[in-house]
BAKOL-37070 format. One line per 2 residues: number of its first residue (from 1); for each residue x, y, z of C-alpha. Coordinates in steps of 0.05 Angstrom, whole numbers. Layout:
% residues N
NUM = X,Y,Z | ... $
***
This chain:
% residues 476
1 = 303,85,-67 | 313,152,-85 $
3 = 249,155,-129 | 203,139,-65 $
5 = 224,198,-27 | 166,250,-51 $
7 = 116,195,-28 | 128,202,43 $
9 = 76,270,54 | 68,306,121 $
11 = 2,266,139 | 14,201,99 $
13 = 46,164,39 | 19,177,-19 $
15 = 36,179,-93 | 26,154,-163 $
17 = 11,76,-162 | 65,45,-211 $
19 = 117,115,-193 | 109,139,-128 $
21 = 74,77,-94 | 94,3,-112 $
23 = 93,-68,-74 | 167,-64,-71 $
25 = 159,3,-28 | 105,-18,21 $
27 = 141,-88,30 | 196,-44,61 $
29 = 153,7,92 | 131,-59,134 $
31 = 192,-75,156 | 205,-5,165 $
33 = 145,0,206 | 155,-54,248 $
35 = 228,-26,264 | 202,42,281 $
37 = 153,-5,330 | 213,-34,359 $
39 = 241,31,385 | 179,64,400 $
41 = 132,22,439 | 191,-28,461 $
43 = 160,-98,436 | 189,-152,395 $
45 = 154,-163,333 | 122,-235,354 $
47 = 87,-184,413 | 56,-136,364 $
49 = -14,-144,337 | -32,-99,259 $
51 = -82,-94,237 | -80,-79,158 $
53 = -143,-47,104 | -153,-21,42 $
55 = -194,25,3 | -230,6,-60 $
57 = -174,27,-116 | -162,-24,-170 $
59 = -83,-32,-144 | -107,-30,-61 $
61 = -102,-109,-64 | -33,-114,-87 $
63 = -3,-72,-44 | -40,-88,18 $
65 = -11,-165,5 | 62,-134,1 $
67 = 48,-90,60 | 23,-154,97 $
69 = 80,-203,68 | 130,-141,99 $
71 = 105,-133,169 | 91,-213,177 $
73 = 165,-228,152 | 184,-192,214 $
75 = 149,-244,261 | 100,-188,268 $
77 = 23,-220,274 | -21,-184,221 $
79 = -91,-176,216 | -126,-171,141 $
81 = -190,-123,153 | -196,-133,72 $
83 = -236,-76,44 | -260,-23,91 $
85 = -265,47,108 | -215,81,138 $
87 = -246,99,201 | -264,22,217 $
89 = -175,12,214 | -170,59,266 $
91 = -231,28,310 | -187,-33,300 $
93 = -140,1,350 | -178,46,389 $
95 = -235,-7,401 | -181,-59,422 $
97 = -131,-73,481 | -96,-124,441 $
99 = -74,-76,374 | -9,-45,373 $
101 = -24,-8,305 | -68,-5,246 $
103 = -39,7,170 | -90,34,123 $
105 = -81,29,42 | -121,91,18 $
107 = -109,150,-26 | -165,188,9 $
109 = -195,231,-51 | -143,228,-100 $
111 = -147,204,-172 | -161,135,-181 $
113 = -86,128,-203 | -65,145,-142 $
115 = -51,100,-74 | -24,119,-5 $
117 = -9,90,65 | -44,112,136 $
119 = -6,93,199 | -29,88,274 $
121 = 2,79,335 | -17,101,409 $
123 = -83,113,381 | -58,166,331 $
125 = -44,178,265 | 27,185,255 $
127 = 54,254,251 | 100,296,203 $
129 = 169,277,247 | 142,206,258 $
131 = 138,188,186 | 198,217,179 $
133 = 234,160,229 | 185,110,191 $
135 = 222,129,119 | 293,133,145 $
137 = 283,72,175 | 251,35,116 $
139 = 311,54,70 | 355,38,117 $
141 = 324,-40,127 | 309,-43,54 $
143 = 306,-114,30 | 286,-149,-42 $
145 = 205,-163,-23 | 179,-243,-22 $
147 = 117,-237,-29 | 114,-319,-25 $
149 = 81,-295,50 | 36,-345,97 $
151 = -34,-316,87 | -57,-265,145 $
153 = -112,-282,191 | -177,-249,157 $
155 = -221,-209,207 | -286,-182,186 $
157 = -296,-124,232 | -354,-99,203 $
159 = -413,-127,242 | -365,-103,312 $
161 = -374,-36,283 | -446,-29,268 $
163 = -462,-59,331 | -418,-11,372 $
165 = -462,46,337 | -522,18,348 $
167 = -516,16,426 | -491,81,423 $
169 = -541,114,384 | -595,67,385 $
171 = -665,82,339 | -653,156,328 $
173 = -663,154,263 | -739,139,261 $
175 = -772,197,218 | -710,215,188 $
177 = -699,209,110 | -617,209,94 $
179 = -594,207,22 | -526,168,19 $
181 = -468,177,-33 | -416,134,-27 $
183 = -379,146,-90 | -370,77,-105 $
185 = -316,81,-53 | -309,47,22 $
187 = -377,81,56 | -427,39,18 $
189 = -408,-24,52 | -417,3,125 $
191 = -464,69,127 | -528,53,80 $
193 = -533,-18,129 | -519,28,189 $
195 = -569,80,179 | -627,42,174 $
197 = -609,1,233 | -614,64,266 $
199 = -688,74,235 | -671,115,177 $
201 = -706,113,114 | -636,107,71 $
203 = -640,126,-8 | -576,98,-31 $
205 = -529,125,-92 | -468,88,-115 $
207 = -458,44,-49 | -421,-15,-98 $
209 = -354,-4,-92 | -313,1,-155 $
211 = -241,29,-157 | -253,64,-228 $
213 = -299,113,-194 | -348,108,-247 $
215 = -404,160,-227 | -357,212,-196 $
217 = -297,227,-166 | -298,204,-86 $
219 = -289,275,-58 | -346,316,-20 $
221 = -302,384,-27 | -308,375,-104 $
223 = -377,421,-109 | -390,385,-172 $
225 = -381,313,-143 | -442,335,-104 $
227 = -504,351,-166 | -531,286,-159 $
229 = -537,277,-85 | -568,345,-78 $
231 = -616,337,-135 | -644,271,-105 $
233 = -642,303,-31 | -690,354,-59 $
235 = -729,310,-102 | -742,260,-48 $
237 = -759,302,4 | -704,284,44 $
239 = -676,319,114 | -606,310,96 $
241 = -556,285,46 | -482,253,72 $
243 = -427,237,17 | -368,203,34 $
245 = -298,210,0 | -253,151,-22 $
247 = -231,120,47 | -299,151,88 $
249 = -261,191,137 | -289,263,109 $
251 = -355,273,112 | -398,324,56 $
253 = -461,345,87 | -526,370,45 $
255 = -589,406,76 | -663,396,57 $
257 = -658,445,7 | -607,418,-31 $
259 = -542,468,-10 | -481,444,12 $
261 = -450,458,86 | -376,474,77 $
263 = -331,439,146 | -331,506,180 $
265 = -418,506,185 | -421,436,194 $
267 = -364,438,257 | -406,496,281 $
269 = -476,451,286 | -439,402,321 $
271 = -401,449,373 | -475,489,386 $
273 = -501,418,399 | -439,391,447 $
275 = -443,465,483 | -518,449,495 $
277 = -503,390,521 | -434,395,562 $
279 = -429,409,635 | -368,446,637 $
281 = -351,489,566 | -308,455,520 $
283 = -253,469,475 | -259,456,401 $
285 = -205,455,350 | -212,481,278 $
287 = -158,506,224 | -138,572,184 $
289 = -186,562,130 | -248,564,167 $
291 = -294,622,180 | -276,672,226 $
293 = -353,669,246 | -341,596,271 $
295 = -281,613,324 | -330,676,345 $
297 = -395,640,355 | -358,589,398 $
299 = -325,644,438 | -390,681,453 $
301 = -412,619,490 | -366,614,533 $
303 = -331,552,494 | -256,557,470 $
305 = -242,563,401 | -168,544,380 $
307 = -142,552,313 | -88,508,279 $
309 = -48,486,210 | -94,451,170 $
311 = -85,377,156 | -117,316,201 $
313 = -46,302,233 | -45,375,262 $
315 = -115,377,277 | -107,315,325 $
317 = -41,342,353 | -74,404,374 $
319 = -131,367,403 | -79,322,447 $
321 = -47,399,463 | -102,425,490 $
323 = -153,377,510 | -207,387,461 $
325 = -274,338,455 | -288,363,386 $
327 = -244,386,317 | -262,388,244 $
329 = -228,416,176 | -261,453,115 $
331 = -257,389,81 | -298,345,125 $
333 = -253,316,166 | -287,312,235 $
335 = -256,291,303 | -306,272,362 $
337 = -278,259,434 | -332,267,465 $
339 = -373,203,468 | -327,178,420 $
341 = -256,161,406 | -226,221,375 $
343 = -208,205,299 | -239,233,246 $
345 = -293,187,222 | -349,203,172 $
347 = -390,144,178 | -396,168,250 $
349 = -397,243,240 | -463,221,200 $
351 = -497,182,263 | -484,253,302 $
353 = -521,298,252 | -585,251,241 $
355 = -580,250,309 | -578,330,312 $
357 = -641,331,265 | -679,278,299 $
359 = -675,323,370 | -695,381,337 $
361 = -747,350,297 | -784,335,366 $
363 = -784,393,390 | -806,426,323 $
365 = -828,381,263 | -815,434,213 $
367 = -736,444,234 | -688,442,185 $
369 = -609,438,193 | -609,512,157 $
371 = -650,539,214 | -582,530,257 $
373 = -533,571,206 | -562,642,224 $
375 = -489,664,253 | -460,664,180 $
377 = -509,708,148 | -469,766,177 $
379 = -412,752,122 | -399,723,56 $
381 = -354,675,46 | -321,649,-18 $
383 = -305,577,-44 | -245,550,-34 $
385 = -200,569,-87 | -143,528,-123 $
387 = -88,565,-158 | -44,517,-187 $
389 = 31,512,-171 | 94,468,-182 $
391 = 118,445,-116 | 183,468,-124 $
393 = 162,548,-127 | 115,539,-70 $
395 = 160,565,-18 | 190,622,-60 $
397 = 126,648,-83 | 99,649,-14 $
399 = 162,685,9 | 156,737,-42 $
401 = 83,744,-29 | 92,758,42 $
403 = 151,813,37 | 98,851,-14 $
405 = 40,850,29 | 89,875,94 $
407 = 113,928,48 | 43,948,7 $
409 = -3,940,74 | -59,979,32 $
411 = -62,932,-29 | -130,911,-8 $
413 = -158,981,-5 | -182,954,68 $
415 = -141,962,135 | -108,900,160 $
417 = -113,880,228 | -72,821,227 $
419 = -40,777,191 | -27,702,223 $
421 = 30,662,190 | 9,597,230 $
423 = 2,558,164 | 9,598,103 $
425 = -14,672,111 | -91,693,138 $
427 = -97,762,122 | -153,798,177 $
429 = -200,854,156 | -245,880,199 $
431 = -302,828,187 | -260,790,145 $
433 = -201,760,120 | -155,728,57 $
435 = -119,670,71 | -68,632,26 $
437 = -40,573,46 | 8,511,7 $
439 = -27,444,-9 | -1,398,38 $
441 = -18,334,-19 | -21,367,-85 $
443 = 25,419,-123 | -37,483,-111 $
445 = -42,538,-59 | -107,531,-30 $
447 = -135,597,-18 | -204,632,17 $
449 = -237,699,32 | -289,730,72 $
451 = -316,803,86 | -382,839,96 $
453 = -407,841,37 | -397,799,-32 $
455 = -366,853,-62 | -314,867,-16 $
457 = -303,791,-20 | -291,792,-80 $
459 = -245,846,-79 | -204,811,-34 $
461 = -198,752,-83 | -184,790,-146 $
463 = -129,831,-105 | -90,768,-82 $
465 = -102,726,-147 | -73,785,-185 $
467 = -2,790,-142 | -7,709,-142 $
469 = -12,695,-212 | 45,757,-228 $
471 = 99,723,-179 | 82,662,-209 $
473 = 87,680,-281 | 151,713,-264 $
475 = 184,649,-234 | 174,596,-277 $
***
């Protein structure tokens, strides 16, 4: 059991199929489950309702069946969704009186050999200290699997989907051309359909979903995942382009002139639009990574901007907190409250943008989603950057990093104003920042950087890279 312990993440489970994730695990992760169930919401099994999916990865079948053979040998009844995108597992719950919990098999945007495990309960992903009690729990119950299970009842919740979105958002699409990439991954089998129900004029790319990930990797934060889709949004003329990323719960945005909107612009068009439209001023959640222009803008208006640890499981904790109708990441991720349930769903995320263009579009034909993106030309802002680390040094080299910069406060050559530890370390300049923060799924630090000017941005980088890469060197 011992082997299975680095699978069990702060967000999720997730691992190396055949390693890190096998049938034998997620067996006992049901009856794990189930247990934690037991204690939490104070049912028997036989009076709990799950509702089980999978993503499109070659090994999602298998271990859905042992999930399924694990929670039903429990007396527990279970649900098979089959293949869909994440976002349609939690609408399982949310949508439902009758649904104790939903289990999702995804690996998100990792590597094809990679697989993973979502949870829900209460209408929530589980949390950090909740998976926690869901892996103590599953090696305490652990069992030899039999898979010999009775077959689940098959549900296919698709068409309950489509048709909630329709009466929600009706024929809003009319006049509206959308380029659609689902990567060969969960979003071609519910968004192109959607979107032209709506009144779109769809142009489709790799909507058949194929677990080798044939075109390109199923991740929207990957610039490079992103050529096609912005050639053919150009070429075609189109108003928008939306990619999808393995399980269709982050969302990668393109306007008509083929550039890509990174979370923190995107979150911003959808907070102007809900402070537009909102009687009383909401609150809107975003995390450390995101431009310091984005928690500004949405102060200015009289809105509250809160900032939090990155990673979708914080994100929706510290909407709960603080009673927020709208959240989104740097990676897409996108949480809507307001007229909506509150998980991050891309498929959705995609009906509120066409419907951001279409309104605009009416009241000027010649709008385009740039036009709404005039706060950020104030600053330059870098990519996100990846500097590889082993997991194990993480900590250590963050430590070190920290006590250098408290001691050497002019190592930037710029005066710092602040510097917030709330996840990782965000380094504030006067119009700017340097933030550097540990992977939460993969053994990187994640870092970013902003000023007034590119070269001052840049400066920032090269400064921090530097002192990175010489504590790292010096450790291993």
């Amino acid at each position: 059991m011992q082997k299975y312990e680095q699978a069990f993440g702060k967000n999720d489970i997730r691992g190396i199929f055949g390693q890190d994730i096998t049938e034998e695990l997620f067996y006992n992760i049901g009856l794990g489950f189930v247990e934690w169930l037991k204690i939490n919401s104070n049912k028997k099994p036989d009076e709990m309702k799950i509702t089980v999916c999978r993503d499109a990865r070659l090994h999602s079948p298998q271990l859905a069946n042992a999930l399924i053979c694990g929670v039903s040998s429990t007396g527990a009844k279970v649900v098979d969704l089959g293949l869909c995108p994440t976002p349609l597992g939690y609408y399982s719950e949310a949508a439902a009186n009758d649904v104790t919990s939903a289990m999702i098999v995804t690996a998100s945007h990792n590597p094809k050999e990679y697989n993973g495990l979502k949870m829900t309960y209460n209408r929530q992903t589980l949390n950090e200290n909740q998976i926690k009690e869901v892996k103590e729990l599953t090696f305490k119950n652990w069992q030899k699997p039999d898979f010999n299970c009775p077959k689940a009842e098959k549900y296919n919740i698709i068409p309950d989907y489509i048709n909630d979105m329709l009466k929600r958002f009706g024929k809003i699409g009319e006049s509206i051309k959308v380029v659609v990439d689902s990567a060969n991954a969960t979003g071609g089998i519910v968004a192109p359909e959607l979107y032209k129900k709506l009144g779109c004029e769809v142009v489709e790319l790799f909507s058949e979903p194929d677990g080798n990930f044939p075109n390109h990797h199923p991740n929207p934060s990957d610039l490079k995942t992103l050529d096609t889709i912005k050639k053919t949004v150009v070429e075609t003329g189109a108003d928008v382009g939306i990619a999808f990323d393995g399980d269709s719960d982050r969302i990668g945005v393109i306007t008509s002139e083929g550039q890509t909107l990174t979370g923190d612009k995107l979150l911003l068009i959808y907070a102007t639009d809900l402070i537009k439209n909102c009687k009383e001023m909401p609150t809107v959640v975003s995390e450390v990574k995101c431009s310091q222009v984005l928690f500004d803008t949405i102060n200015s208006t009289g809105a509250k901007a809160v900032m939090c640890k990155t990673g979708h499981g914080y994100v929706k904790e510290k909407m709960k907190e603080t009673g927020a109708v709208l959240a989104g990441e740097m990676s897409g991720h996108t949480f809507f409250k307001d007229r909506y349930f509150g998980f991050d769903d891309a498929i959705y995320a995609g009906c509120r943008i066409i419907e951001i263009i279409s309104k605009n579009k009416a009241e000027n034909p010649n709008f385009k989603l740039s036009d709404l993106l005039k706060p950020f030309n104030a600053v330059y802002t870098s990519d996100e950057v990846r500097f590889p680390c082993p997991n194990e040094l993480k900590k250590p080299v963050m430590t070190e990093l920290k006590e250098y910069i408290e001691i050497h406060k002019d190592m930037f050559s710029a005066e710092i104003k602040d510097i917030i530890t709330l996840d990782g370390m965000r380094i504030v300049f006067d119009g700017g920042f340097a933030l550097i923060r540990q992977s939460n799924t993969e053994p990187v630090f994640t870092l970013r950087f902003e000023a007034k000017t590119k070269e001052m941005c840049e400066h920032f980088k090269k400064c921090m890279l530097g002192k990175l890469d010489e504590i790292i060197k010096s450790k291993l």
